[in-house]
N, C-alpha and C positions, 0 to 999 in steps of 0.2 A: 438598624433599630426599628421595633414596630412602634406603629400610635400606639396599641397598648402599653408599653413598655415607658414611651412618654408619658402619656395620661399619671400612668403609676408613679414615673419619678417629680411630676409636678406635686402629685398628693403629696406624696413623702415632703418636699418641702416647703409643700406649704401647712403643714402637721406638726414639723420640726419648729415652723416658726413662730406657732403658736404656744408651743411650749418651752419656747424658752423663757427663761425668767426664773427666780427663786426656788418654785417648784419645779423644774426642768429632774425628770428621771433620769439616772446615769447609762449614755444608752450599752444596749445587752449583744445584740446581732453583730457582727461583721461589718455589713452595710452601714449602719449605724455609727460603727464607732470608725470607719474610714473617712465620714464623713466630717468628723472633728478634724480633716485633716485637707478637704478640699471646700468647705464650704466658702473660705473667702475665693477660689477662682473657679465656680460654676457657675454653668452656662445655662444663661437667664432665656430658655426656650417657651417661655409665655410674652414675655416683651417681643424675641425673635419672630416668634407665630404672627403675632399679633400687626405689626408692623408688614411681613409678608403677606399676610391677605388681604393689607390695604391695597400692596402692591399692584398685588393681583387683580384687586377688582377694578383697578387704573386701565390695565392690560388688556381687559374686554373690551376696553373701545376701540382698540386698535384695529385697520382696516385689514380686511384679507387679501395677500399680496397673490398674483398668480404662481402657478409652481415654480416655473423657469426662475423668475423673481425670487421666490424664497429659496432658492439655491443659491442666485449667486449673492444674497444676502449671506448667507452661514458661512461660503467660503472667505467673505470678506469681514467675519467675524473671527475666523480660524488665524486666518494671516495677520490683523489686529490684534489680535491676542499676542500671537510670537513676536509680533512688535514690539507691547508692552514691557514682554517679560523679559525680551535682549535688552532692553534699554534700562530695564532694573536691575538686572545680572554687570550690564556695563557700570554702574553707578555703583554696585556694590563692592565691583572690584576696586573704583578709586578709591573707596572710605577705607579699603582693604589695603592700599599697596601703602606701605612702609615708606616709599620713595617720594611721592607726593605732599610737599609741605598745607596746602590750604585744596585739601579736595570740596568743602564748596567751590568756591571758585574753577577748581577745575570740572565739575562737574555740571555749571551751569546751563549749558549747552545742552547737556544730554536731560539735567530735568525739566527746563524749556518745552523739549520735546515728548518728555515722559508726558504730561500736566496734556500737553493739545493730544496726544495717542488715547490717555485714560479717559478725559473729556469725550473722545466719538466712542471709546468703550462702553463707557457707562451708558452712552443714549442707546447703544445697538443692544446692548446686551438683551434688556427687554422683549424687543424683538422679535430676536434669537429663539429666547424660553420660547415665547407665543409660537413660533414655527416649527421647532423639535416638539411640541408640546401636540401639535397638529401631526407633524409628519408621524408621529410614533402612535398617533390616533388611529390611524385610516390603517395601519400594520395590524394594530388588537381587532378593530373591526374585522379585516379581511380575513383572521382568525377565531372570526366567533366569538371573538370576547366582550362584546356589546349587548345592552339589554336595550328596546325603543329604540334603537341607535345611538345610543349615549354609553359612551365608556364611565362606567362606575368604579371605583369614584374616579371622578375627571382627573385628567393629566395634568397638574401644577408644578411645577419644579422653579428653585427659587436659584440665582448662583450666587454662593453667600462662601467665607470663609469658616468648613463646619469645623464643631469642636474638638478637641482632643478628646480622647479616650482614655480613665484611666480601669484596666484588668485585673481584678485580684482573684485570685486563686489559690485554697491550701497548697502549702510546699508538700501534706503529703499524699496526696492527688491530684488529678488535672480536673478542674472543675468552676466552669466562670458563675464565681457566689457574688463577684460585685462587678457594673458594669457603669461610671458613672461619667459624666460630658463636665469636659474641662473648657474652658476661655480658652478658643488660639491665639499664639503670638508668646506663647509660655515660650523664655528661652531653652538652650539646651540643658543650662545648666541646673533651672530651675526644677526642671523637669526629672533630673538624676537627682538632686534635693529631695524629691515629692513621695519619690519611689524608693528611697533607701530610709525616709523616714517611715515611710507605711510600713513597710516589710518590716524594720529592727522592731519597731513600736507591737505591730501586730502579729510578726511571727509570720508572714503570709508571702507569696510570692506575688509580686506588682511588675506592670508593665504600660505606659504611658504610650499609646500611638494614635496618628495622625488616623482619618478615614476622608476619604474620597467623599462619600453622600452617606444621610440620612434619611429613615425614609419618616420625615415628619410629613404633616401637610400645612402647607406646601412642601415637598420635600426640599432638601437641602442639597446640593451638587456645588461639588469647587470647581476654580476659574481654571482652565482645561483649554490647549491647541490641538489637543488629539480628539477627533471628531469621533471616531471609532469608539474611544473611552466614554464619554460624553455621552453618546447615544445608548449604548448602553449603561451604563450608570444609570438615565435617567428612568428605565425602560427596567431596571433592578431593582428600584426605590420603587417605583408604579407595584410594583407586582406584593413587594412589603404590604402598598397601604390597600390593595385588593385580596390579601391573605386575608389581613383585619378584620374584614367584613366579614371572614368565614372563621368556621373551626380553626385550622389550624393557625393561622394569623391570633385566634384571640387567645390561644395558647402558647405563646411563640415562647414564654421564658417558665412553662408549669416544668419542664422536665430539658434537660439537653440534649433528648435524644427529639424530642419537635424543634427545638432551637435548630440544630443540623437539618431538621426537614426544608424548618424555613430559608435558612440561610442557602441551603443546596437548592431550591426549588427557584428560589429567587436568579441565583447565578445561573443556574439550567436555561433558564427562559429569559430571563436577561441578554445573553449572549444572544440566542435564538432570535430575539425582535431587535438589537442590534444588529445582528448580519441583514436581516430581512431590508430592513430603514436604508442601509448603506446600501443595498445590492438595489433599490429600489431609485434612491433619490441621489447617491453618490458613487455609480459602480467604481468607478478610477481608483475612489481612496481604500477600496477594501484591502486587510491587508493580507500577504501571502500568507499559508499557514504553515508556520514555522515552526510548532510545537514548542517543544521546550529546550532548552541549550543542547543539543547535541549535537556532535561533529562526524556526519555521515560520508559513510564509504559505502563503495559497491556492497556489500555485505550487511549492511545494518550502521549502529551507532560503533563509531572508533573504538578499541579497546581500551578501557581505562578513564571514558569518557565521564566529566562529572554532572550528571543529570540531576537539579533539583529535586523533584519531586521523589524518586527513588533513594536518592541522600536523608530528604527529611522523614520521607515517612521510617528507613531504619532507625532514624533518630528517636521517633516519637515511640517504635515499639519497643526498643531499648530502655527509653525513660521508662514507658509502664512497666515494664518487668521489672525495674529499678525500685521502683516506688511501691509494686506491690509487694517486695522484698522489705519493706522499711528502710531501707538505703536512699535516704534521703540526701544527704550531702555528698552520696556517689553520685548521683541522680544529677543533681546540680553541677558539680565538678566535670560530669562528661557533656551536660550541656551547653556546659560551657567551652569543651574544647573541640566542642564539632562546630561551635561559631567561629573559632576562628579558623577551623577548616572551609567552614563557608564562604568564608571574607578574601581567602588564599583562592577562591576561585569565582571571585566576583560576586558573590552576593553579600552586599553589604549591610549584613543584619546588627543589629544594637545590641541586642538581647536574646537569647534565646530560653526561657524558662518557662518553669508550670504557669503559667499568666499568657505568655506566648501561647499556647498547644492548646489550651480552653480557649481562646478568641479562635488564630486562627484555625484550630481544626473542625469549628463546625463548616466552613467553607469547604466542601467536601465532594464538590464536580470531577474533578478530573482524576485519569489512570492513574493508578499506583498510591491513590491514597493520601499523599504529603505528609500536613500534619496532621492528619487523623487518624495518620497512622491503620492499625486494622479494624479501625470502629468501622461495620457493617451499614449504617443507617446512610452512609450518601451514598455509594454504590447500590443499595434500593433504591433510593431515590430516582438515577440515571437507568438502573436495568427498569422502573416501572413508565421513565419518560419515554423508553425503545417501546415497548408494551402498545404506549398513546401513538397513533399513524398523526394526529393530532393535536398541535400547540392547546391551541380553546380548551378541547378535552382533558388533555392531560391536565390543566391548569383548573378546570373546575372541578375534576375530581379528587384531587389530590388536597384541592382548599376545604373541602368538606370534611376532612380526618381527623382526628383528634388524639390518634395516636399512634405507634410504630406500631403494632396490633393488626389495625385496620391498613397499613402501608404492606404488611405481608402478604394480609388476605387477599389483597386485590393485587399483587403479584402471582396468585396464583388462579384467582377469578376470572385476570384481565379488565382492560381497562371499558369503562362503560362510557 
């Protein structure tokens, strides 16, 4: 998500809240009338903001540790983490097991130790940000992406639990018309409640998911032992709030085919100063590159092999061809039964519908397409990154566009 796209959704509620009352108009948009449906559990991102940049301005005072130092800092931030989370996974299984008559009591022990683990969590964590916040600095510099020696805008990341997501999409195209931040902690149930009342009420295809980071400022990043994620996330979200500054950041929701620019350009380069950071500061933890699930033989991938990406993106050109047909509840019906072909081979998806395909298929980096099926605009995006011999480059040229227009022309100009 861009700040602009925050900015927008504050207005909006704080617009809404002024008219409510007697005179309140019945509202007309999509947007609008989903919103008679989450306003009791949205996510208060002016209170959020406001409270993180106190944070933050704490954090400047903290001292500059040497490199060596702020390595084996993060690693002993990684392995406190896995500490954390084993010992809430162990607790959650007592409250779980059937067999156990007074799981307090039995679990006293273990939350003892949860309470002193999250106690040095919470002191380090700070830290932590400050030094990925640094390490991922001296990466954008070495690539150019500094102006006076200041990376603009500075590197802030907060590690916060971010909101849910909820997706709406007409049923009879793929197309993200509403994109609104829910309270984490919603159960599951609540959550299937949320989405089957949207849908019946408005006729619309809904989909309720979790996300990794925001790129607010400070950005938003969940609590994470995968360092690898981590770094990039933070270094994905960075790149959101430096779009911002330029064209296509300040257009990131005028059309969906800039939303894919952003979203693909973000991932493109995100990855890219993740590896950099890791191969830099943690070569050990890099990890192998394994692509995607397939089970290779001297020959290639196994015959019969189920390859994500290759599965979803059939999925996704099937649905359009579905849907450009008006076969709408065919549409629906088959994708619903390629989920649980997914599920039959490990990937455990919830959902799979027009709400699904509008979110995830602006993510649009990798071979084959996935969910974006044969939308053209992220594979420009990747053929114009091969184009750039350079990160800085690529990334300052590409923030200056304002539309797939200008993403062609300079596929064929070359990158300046």
């Amino acid at each position: 998500m861009s700040i602009r796209l925050l900015v927008r959704n504050i207005l909006i509620m704080a617009v809404s809240a002024l008219l409510l009352g007697p005179g309140m108009v019945f509202p007309q948009n999509i947007e609008e009338k989903a919103r008679g449906y989450t306003r009791y559990a949205e996510f208060d991102y002016l209170d959020w903001t406001l409270r993180a940049i106190w944070e933050k301005t704490e954090q400047s005072n903290y001292p500059n540790f040497p490199a060596d130092q702020q390595v084996t800092l993060v690693r002993a931030y990684v392995n406190l983490v896995r500490e954390v989370q084993t010992l809430e996974n162990q607790i959650a299984f007592i409250f779980a097991d059937p067999s156990i008559q007074d799981p307090i009591e039995s679990s006293m022990e273990l939350s003892a130790a949860l309470d002193e683990k999250q106690s040095e969590l919470d002191n380090l964590t700070p830290v932590i940000e400050t030094i990925l916040q640094e390490q991922v600095g001296w990466v954008l510099q070495g690539e150019g992406l500094s102006t006076l020696s200041m990376i603009l805008p500075p590197i802030l990341y907060r590690t916060s639990d971010p909101p849910l997501s909820l997706f709406i999409s007409p049923r009879e195209r793929i197309e993200l018309v509403v994109n609104t931040s829910l309270q984490p902690g919603m159960s599951s149930a609540e959550i299937v409640t949320l989405e089957e009342r949207v849908e019946r009420d408005l006729n619309v295809s809904a989909l309720i998911e979790p996300v990794g980071g925001l790129g607010t400022y400070p950005t938003m990043i969940m609590l994470t032992s995968d360092l690898n994620w981590l770094i990039e996330t933070v270094a994905h979200e960075w790149i959101h709030n430096y779009l911002t500054l330029h064209p296509l950041g300040l257009n990131y929701d005028t059309t969906p085919e800039l939303r894919t620019m952003n979203e693909t350009t973000a991932n493109l380069a995100g990855k890219e100063i993740g590896t950099m950071v890791i191969q830099t500061y943690y070569p050990d933890l890099q990890p192998p590159d394994q692509g995607d699930k397939i089970i290779e033989t001297a020959n290639g991938p196994e015959p019969g092999a189920f390859i994500f990406q290759k599965e979803m993106r059939n999925t996704r050109v099937e649905v359009d061809r579905l849907l450009a047909l008006g076969k709408i509840d065919a549409a629906e019906e088959y994708m619903e039964a390629r989920r649980l072909l997914f599920w039959e081979n490990g990937y455990l998806i919830r959902r799979i519908n027009q709400a699904y395909f509008a979110f995830y298929g602006a993510y649009n980096d990798s071979p084959g397409g996935g969910a974006a099926g044969e939308d053209p605009v992220g594979p420009a995006v990747v053929a114009f990154r091969e184009k750039c011999g350079s990160l800085g480059v690529f990334l300052r040229t590409i923030a200056g566009m304002a539309s797939v227009n200008e993403l062609e022309d300079a596929l064929i100009n070359g990158c300046n």
